[in-house]
C-alpha positions in Angstrom: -43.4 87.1 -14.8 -40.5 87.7 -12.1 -41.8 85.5 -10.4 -41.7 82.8 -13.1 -38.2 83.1 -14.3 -37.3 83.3 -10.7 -38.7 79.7 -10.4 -37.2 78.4 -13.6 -33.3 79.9 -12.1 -33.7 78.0 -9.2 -34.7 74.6 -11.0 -31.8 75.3 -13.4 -29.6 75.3 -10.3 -30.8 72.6 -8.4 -30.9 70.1 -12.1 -26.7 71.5 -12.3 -26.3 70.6 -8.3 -28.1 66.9 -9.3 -25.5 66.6 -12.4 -22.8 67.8 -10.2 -23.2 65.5 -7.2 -23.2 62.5 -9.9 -20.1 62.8 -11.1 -18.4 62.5 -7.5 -20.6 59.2 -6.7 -18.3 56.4 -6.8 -18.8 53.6 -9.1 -17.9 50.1 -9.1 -15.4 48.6 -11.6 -16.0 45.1 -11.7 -13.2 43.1 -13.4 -13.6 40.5 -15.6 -10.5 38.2 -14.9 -10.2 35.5 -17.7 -9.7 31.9 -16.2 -6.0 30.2 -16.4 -6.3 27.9 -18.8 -6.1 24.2 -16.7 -4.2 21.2 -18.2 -5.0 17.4 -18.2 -4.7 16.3 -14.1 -2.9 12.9 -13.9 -3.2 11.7 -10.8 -0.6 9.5 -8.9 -0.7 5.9 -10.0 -1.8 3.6 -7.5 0.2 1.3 -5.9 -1.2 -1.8 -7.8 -1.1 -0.4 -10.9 2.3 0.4 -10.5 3.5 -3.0 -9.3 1.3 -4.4 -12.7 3.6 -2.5 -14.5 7.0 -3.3 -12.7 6.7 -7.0 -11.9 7.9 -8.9 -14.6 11.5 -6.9 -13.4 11.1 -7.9 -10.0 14.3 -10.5 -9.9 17.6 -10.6 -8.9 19.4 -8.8 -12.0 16.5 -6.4 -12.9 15.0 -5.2 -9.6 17.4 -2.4 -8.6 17.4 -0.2 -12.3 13.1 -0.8 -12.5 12.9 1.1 -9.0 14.9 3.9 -9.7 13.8 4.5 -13.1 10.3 4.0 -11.6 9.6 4.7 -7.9 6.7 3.1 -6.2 3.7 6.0 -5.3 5.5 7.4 -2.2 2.1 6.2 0.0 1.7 3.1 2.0 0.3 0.6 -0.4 2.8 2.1 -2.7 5.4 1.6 -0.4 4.2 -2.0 0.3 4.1 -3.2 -3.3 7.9 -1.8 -3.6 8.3 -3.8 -0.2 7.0 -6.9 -2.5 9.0 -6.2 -5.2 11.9 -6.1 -3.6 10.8 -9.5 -1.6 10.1 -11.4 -4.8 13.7 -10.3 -5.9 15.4 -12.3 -2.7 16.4 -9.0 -1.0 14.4 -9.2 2.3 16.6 -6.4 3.9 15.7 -4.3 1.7 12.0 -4.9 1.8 12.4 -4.2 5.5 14.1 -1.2 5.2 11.2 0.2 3.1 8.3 -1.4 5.9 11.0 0.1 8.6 10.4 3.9 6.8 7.0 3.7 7.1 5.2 5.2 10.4 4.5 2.2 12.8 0.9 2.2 12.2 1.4 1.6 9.0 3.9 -1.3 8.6 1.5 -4.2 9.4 -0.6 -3.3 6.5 2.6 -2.8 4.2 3.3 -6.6 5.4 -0.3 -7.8 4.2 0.4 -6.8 0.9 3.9 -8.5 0.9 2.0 -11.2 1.8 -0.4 -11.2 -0.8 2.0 -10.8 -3.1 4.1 -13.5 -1.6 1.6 -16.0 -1.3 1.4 -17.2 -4.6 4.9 -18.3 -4.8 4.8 -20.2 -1.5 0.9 -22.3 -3.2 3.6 -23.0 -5.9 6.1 -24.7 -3.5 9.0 -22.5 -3.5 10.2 -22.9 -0.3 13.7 -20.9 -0.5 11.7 -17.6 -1.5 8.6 -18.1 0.1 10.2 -19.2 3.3 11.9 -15.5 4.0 8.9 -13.7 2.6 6.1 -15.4 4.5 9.2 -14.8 8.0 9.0 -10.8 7.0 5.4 -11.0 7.0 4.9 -12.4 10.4 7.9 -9.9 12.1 5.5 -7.0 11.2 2.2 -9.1 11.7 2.8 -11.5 14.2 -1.1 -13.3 14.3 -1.0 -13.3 11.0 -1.8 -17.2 10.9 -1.4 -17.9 6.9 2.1 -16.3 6.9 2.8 -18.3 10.1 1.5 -21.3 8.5 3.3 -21.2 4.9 6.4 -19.7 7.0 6.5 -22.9 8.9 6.1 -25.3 6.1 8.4 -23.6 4.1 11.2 -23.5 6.6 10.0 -27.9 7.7 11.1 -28.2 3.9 14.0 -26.0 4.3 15.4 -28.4 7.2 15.1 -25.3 9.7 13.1 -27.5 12.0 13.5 -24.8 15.1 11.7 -21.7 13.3 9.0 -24.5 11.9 8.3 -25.8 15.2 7.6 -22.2 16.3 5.4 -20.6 13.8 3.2 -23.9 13.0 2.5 -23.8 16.9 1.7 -20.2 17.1 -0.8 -20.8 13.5 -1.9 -23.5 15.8 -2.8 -21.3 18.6 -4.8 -18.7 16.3 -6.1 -20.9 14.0 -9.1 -23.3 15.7 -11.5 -24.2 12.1 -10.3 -28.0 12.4 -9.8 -27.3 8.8 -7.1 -29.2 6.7 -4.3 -26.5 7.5 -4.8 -27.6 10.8 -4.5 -31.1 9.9 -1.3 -30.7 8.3 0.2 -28.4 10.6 -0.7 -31.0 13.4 1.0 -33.7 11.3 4.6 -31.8 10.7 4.7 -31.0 14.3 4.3 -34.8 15.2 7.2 -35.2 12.4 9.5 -32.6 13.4 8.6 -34.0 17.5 9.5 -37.8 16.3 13.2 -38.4 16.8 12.9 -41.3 14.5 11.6 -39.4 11.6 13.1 -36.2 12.1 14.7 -35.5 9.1 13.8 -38.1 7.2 10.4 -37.6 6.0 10.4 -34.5 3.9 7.0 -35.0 2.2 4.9 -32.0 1.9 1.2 -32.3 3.0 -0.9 -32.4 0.5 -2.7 -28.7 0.2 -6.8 -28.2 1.3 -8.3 -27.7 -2.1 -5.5 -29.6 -4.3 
């Protein structure tokens, strides 16, 4: 019997030793952290949406209050449509200040999109503005041979028979399709090149495709 209730102390012991040890084991809290709550993301506008939405203020009188109250996307096609802006408006130093800010590698493609911008108006024959836009192009983009081309025949119109001769013959040298642009290029050179028809004949090519 002793023997017995000697047994059953011991077990009583080691079952308050178990219960013991399990209140020192350490135990892992895990935390339940609630999410921040996250808001609508608007993400920057791109550059052509921008200039969709400033262009009708892209003149003379308008140009300066629409690009402070609404700055271009601070990126390079941002940057170029701002560029365009400002070229459609007549102020070509400031369109080149903006190309100038840009990193190096990055101003011939700021140009392109001056150009594209640009091109309709020189299609439509305006020769004052398109003249200096389609000249900023080719400073950034020199084998550019559409701005050298519209640059040329602009400026033939303009009278500035010296900067026509040179772009038309540098389109010339980059442009080989035998195409009507060449055609025409060809046939103000021969104008500008006759001294008895320099000056006089201020007839503008007809267009390919018109």
């Amino acid at each position: 019997m002793n023997r017995i209730f000697h047994i059953i102390g011991w077990g009583y012991v080691a079952l308050c030793a178990v219960l013991v040890v399990g209140t020192f084991r350490p135990t892992a809290h895990v935390a339940t952290v609630e999410p921040e709550p996250v808001g609508p993301v608007h993400a920057a506008p791109d550059g052509s949406v921008w200039f969709r939405q400033v262009r009708p203020y892209c003149n003379s009188v308008e140009v300066d209050v629409v690009l402070r109250n609404t700055p271009a996307p601070a990126t390079v096609t941002g940057q170029g449509f701002r560029s365009a802006c400002l070229a459609l408006a007549g102020r070509i130093d400031g369109a080149r200040r903006v190309i100038d800010a840009l990193p190096g590698d990055s101003r011939a493609r700021a140009a392109g999109i001056v150009f594209e911008v640009g091109h309709p108006v020189a299609d439509a024959g305006d020769d004052r503005a398109a003249g200096p836009i389609m000249e900023l192009v080719v400073d950034y983009w020199p084998n550019h041979y559409m701005a050298l081309y519209h640059a040329g025949m602009a400026e033939y119109m303009l009278g500035q028979h010296a900067l026509a001769r040179k772009n038309l013959t540098a389109f010339l040298q980059i442009y080989r399709a035998g195409d009507g642009w060449v055609s025409n290029a060809r046939e103000v050179l021969g104008r500008i090149d006759d001294p008895t028809t320099r000056g006089q004949e201020l007839r503008r090519p007809r267009e390919p495709g018109q």
